[in-house]
C-alpha positions in Angstrom: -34.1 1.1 10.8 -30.5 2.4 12.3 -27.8 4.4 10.3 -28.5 4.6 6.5 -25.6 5.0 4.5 -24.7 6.2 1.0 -22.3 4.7 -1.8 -21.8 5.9 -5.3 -20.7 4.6 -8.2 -19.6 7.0 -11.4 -18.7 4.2 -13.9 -17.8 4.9 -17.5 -21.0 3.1 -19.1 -23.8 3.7 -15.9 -23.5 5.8 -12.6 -24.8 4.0 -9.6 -26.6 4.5 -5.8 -27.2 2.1 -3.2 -28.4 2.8 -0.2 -27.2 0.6 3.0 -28.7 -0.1 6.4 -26.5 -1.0 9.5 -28.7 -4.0 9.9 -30.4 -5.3 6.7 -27.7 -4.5 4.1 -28.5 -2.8 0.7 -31.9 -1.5 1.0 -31.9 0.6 -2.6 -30.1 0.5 -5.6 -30.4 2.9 -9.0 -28.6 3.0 -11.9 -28.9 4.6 -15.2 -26.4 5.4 -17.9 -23.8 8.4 -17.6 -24.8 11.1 -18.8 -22.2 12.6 -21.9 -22.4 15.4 -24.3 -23.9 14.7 -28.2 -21.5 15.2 -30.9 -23.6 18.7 -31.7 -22.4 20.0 -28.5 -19.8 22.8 -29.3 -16.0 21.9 -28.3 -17.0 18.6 -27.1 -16.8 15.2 -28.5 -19.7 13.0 -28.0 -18.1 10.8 -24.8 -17.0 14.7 -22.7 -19.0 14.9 -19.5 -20.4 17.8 -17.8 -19.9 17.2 -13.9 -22.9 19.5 -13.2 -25.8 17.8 -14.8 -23.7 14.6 -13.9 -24.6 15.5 -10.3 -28.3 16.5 -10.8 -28.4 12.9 -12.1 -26.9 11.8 -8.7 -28.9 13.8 -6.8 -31.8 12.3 -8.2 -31.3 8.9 -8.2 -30.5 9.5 -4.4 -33.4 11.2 -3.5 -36.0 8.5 -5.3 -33.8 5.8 -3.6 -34.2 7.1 -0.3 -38.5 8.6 -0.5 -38.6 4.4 -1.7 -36.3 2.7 1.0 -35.2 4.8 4.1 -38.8 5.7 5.9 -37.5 9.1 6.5 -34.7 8.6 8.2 -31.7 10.7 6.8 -28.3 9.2 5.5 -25.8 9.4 7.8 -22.7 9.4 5.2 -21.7 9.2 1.6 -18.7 8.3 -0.3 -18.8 7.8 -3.9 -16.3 5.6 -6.2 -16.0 5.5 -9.9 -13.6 6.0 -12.8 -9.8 7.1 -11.9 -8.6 9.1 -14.2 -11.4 11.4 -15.3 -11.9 15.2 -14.3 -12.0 18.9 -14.7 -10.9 22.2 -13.9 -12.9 24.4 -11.1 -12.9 28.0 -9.5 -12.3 28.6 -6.4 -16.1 28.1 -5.9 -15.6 24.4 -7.6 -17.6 26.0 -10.3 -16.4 23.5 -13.5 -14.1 25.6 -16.3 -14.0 22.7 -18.6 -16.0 19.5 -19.5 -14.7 15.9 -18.4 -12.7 14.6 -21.2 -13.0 10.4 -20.2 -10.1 8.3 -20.0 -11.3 6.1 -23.2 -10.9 9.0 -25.3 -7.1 9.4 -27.5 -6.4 12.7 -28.1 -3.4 12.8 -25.7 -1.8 9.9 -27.3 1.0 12.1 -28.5 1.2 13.9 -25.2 1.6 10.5 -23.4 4.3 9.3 -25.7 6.5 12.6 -25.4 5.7 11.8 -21.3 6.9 8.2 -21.5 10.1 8.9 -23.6 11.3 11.6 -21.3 9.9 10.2 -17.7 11.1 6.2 -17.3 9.2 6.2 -13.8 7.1 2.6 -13.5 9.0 2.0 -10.6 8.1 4.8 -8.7 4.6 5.4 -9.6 3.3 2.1 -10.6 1.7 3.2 -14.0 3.5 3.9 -17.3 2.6 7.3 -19.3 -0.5 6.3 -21.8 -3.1 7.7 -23.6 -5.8 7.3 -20.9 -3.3 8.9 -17.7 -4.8 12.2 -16.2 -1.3 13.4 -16.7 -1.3 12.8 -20.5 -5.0 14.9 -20.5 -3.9 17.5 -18.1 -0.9 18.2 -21.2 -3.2 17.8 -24.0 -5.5 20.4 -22.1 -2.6 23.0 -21.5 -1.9 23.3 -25.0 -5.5 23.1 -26.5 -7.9 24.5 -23.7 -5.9 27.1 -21.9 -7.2 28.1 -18.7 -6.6 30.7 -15.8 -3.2 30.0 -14.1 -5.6 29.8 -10.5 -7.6 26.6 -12.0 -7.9 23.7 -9.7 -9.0 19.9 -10.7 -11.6 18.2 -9.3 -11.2 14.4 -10.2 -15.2 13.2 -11.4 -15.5 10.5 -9.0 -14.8 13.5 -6.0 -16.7 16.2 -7.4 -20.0 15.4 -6.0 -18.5 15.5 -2.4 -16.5 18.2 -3.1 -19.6 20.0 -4.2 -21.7 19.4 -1.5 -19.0 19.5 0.8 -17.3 23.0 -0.7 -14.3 21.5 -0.4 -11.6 20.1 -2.9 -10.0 17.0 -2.4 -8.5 14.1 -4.4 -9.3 10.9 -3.6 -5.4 9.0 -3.1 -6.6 5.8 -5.4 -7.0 8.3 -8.3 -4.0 10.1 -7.5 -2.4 7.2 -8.2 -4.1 6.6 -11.6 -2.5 10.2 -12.8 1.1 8.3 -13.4 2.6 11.1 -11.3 2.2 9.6 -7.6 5.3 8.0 -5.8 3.6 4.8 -4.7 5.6 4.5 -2.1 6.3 8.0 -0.4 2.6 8.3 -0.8 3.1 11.6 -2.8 3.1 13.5 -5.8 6.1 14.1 -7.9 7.0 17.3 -8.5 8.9 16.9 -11.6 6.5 14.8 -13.6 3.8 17.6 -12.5 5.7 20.4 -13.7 5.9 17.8 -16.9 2.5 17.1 -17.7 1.6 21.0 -16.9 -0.5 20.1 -13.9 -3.2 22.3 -12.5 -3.3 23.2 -8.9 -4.4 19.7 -7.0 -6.4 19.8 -3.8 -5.1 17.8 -1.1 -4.7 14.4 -1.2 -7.3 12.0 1.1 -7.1 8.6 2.1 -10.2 6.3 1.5 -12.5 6.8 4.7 -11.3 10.3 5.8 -14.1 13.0 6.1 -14.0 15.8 3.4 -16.8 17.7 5.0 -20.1 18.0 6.3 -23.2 18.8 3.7 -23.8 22.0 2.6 -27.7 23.3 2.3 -29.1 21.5 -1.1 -31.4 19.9 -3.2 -29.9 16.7 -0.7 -31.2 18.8 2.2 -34.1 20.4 0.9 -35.4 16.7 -0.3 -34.8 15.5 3.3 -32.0 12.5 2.1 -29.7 14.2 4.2 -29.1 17.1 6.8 -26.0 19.4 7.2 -25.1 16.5 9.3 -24.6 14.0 7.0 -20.8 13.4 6.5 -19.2 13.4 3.1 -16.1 10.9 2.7 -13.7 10.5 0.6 -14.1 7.6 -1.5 -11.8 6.7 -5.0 -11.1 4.4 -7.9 -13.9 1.8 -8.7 -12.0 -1.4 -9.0 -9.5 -1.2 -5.3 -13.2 0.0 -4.3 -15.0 -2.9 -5.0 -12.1 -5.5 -4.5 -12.1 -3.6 -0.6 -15.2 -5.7 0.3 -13.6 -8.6 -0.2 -10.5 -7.6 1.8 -13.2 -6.8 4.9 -13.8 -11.1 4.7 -10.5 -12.2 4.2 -7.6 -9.3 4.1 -5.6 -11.8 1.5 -8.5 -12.2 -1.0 -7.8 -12.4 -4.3 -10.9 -10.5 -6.7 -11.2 -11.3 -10.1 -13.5 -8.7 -11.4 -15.0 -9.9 -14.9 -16.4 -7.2 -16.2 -16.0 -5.1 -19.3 -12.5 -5.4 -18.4 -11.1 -8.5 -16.2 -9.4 -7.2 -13.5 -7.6 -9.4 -11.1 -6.6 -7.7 -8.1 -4.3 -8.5 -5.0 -3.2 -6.3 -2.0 0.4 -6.9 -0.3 2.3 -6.0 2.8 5.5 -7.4 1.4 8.3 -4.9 0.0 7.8 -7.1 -3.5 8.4 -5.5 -6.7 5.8 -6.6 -9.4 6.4 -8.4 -12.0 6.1 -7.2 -15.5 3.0 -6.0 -16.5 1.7 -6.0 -13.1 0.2 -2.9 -12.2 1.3 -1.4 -8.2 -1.4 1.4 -6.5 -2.1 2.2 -3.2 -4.8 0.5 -1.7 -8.4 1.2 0.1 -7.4 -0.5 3.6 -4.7 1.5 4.8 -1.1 -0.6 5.3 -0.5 -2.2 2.3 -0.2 -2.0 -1.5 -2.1 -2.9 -4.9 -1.3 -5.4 -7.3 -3.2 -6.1 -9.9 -3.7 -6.6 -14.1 -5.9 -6.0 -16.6 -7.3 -8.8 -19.6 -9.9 -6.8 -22.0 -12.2 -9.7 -21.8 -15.6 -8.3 -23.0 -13.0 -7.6 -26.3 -11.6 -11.3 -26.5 -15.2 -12.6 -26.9 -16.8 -10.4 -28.8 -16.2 -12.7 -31.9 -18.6 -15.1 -30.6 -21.6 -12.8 -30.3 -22.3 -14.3 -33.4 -26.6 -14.8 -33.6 -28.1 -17.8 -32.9 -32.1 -18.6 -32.9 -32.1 -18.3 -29.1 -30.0 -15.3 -28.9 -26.0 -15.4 -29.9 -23.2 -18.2 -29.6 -21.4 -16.4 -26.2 -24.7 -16.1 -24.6 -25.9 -19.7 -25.4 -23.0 -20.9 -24.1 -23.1 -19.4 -21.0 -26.5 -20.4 -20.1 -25.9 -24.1 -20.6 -25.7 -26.8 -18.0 -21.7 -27.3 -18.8 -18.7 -26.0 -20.6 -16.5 -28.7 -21.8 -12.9 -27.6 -20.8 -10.9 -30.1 -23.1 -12.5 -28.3 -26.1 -10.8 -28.0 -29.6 -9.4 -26.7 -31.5 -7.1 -24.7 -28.9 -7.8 -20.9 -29.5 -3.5 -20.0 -29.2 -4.4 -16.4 -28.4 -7.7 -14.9 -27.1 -6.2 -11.2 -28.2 -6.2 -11.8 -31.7 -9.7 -11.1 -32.6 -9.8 -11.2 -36.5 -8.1 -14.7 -36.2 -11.1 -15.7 -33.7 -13.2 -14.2 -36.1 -12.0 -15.8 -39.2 -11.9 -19.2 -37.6 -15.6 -19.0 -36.5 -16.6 -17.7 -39.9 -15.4 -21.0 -41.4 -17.5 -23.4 -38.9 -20.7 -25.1 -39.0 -22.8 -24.7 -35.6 -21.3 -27.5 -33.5 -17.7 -26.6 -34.4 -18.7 -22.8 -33.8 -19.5 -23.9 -30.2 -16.3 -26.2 -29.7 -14.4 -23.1 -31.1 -16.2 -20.8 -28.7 -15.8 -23.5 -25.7 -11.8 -23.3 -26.1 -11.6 -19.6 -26.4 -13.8 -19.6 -22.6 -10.6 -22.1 -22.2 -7.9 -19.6 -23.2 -9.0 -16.7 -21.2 -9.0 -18.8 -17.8 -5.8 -19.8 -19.0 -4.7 -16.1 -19.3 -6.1 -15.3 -15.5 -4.2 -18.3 -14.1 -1.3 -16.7 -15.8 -2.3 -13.6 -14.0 -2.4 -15.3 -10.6 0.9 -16.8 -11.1 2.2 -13.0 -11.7 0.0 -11.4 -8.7 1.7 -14.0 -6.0 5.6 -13.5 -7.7 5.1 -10.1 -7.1 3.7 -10.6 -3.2 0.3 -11.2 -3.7 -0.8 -14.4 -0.7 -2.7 -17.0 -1.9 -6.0 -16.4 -0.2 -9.6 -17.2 -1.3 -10.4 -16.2 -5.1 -13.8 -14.0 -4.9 -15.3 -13.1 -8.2 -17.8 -10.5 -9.0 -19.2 -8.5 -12.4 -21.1 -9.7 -15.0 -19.8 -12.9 -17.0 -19.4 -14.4 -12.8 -23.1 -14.9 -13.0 -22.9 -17.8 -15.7 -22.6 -21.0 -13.2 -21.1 -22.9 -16.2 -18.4 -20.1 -16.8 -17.7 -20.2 -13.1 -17.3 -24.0 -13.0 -14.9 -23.8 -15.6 -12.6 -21.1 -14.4 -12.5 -22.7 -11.1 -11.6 -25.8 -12.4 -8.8 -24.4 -14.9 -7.5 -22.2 -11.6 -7.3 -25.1 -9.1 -9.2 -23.3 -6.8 -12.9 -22.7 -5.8 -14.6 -19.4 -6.3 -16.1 -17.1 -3.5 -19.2 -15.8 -6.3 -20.3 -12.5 -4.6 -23.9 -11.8 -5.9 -24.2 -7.9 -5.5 -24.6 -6.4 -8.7 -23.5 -3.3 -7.4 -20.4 -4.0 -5.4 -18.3 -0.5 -5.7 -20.9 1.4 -4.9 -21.5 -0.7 -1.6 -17.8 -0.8 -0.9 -18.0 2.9 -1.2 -21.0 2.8 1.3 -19.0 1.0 3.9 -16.1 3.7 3.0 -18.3 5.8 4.1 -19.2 4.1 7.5 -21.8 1.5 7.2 -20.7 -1.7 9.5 -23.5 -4.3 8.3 -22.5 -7.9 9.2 -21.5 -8.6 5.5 -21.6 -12.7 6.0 -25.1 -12.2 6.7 -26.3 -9.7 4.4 -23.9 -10.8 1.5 -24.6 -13.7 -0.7 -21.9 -15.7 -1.6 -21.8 -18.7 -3.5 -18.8 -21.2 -3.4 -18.7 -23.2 -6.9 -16.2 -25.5 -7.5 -15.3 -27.5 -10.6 
């Protein structure tokens, strides 16, 4: 075996380890749900997040990856990816003051409005002021959870290598989620973090630079690594991911169908987006972000709707074909009691027609989305797709036949965490380790 490699993944739903090899690829992967406070615990909702026992959790799924896969042989580097806007406040000692309020959760909605109306800055920082911005949380937290002036933040996805490391840092891909990074100066702004009543932020790290080396631990003391073992800075899950990619072909397009659709693009043109077209930094240094966001797992939720062999989305997902001239038209996928209250009047074959043309309109939506991405400087290089829904052959047939393009399937269920792995260092040859699928219409 030669250099072993670590990537994390600290998703919303599940957290995430693979374990790479220089040679043979992904040797290990774990996964098992994030772990969040019950509704008993006191001060916290139910969805808050304590980063400690979060990185026990880590800690462990590492250590039984690596006594299963590595034959001793101690990882040589770890960066870790994962949600961009979540985090806490830390001693000096990085010792957590606070639990992780999660970017799903409202409470600053009023917070981000009073943001928005006085701070008109999408142009600068990409993002407009919403509920789910650090920025709006770090507010909401100043006037409900007050702290000691000294406080730091430690964004989630960083604190396990700030941890280990002893060192705070903040990723620069979930700077950039916070609404208060200039995009383009590659900086923070000073007024909008005297606005949103910041606490004192560690330096900001580009994806790939070293935070540290490991600090004596249960890492250590299990053998998965030595004081050695590099920790890197990693950052948001999606540019993460999408970075792979970008290592095949630097003008990939990624449509990540997940949860969330996210179609992402990277540029090297001084192109402002268009509308609704969100600008980041990006993982690869020398270029920028473009990308949007469709809440597809939301548009067909009406169709999980039970059938005798499971439910109408799934059924129609595992069958041979999915007739792309279906009716009747479903005018917009977003509307979900009008889905609903469609399907509720239709016997099973028009249920399935119904269900076919909504699959219809949410293609429709992404080739929308492309048509956005390359106005606002995206090149029109391979489409990649990756997450969940790109594992249905029929879905994938009749997306690529809607786009006008064939689709680059990559089959690696855990793709952030491996793009966090080759962050970190790992150089496998990914045409050989990486299976991809072309499907075409």
């Amino acid at each position: 075996m030669s250099g072993l490699y670590c990537g994390v993944d600290i998703g919303s739903t599940n957290i995430k380890v693979v374990l790479v090899d220089e040679v043979a690829g992904v040797i290990a992967r774990r996964r098992r749900p994030t772990p969040r406070l019950g509704q008993d615990t006191a001060g916290a909702r139910a969805g808050e997040a304590e980063p400690l026992v979060l990185l026990k959790a880590i800690e462990d799924m590492i250590i039984d990856a690596w006594r299963q896969a590595a034959d001793g042989l101690p990882i040589a580097a770890i960066a870790a990816a994962g949600v961009g806007e979540d985090g806490c406040l830390v001693d000096a000692a990085l010792r957590p003051l606070s639990t992780v309020i999660p970017w799903f959760d409202d409470r600053a909605a009023a917070e981000a409005d009073e943001l928005a109306a006085a701070h008109d800055c999408v142009d600068v920082t990409g993002l407009a002021f919403e509920p789910t911005r650090t920025s709006a949380k770090w507010l909401w937290i100043a006037r409900h959870r007050p702290v000691p002036a000294v406080a730091g933040w430690i964004a989630l996805t960083d604190f396990p290598a700030a941890w280990w490391s002893g060192r705070a840092f903040l990723s620069e891909t979930l700077a950039a989620r916070t609404a208060c990074y200039d995009i383009s100066a590659r900086a923070f702004r000073d007024d909008l973090l005297a606005a949103a009543r910041a606490p004192t932020l560690p330096p900001v790290l580009p994806a790939g630079a070293t935070v540290g080396p490991m600090r004596p631990g249960r890492l250590t003391q299990a053998g998965a690594a030595t004081t050695a073992t590099r920790l890197v800075a990693g950052g948001h899950d999606h540019p993460v991911a999408a970075s792979v990619a970008h290592r095949l072909h630097p003008d990939a397009i990624v449509d990540s169908l997940g949860t969330a659709e996210l179609v992402y693009g990277e540029t090297d043109r001084p192109v402002p987006p268009r509308p609704g077209i969100v600008r980041s930094v990006s993982v690869l240094p020398g270029r920028e972000a473009r990308f949007k966001v469709f809440e597809l797992a939301a548009a067909l939720a009406p169709l999980r709707l039970p059938t005798p062999s499971g439910d109408l989305l799934s059924d129609l997902l595992a069958a041979a074909e999915i007739p792309a001239e279906a009716t009747p038209s479903v005018d917009d996928p977003a509307d979900h009691a009008a889905v609903a209250a469609i399907l509720a009047q239709a016997n099973e074959s028009d249920a399935r027609r119904i269900a076919a043309a909504l699959l219809v309109a949410c293609a429709r939506i992404t080739a929308g989305i492309f048509d956005d991405l390359t106005a606002s400087g995206v090149g029109d290089g391979p489409l990649f797709a990756t997450g969940g829904w790109s594992r249905s052959d029929a879905l994938m047939r009749l997306r690529a036949g809607i786009l006008g393009r064939p689709i680059h399937r990559i089959d690696e269920p855990e793709l952030a965490a491996l793009g966090a792995a080759l962050i970190a260092g790992a150089r496998p040859d990914l045409a050989h380790v990486l299976k991809i699928s072309r499907i075409d219409a």
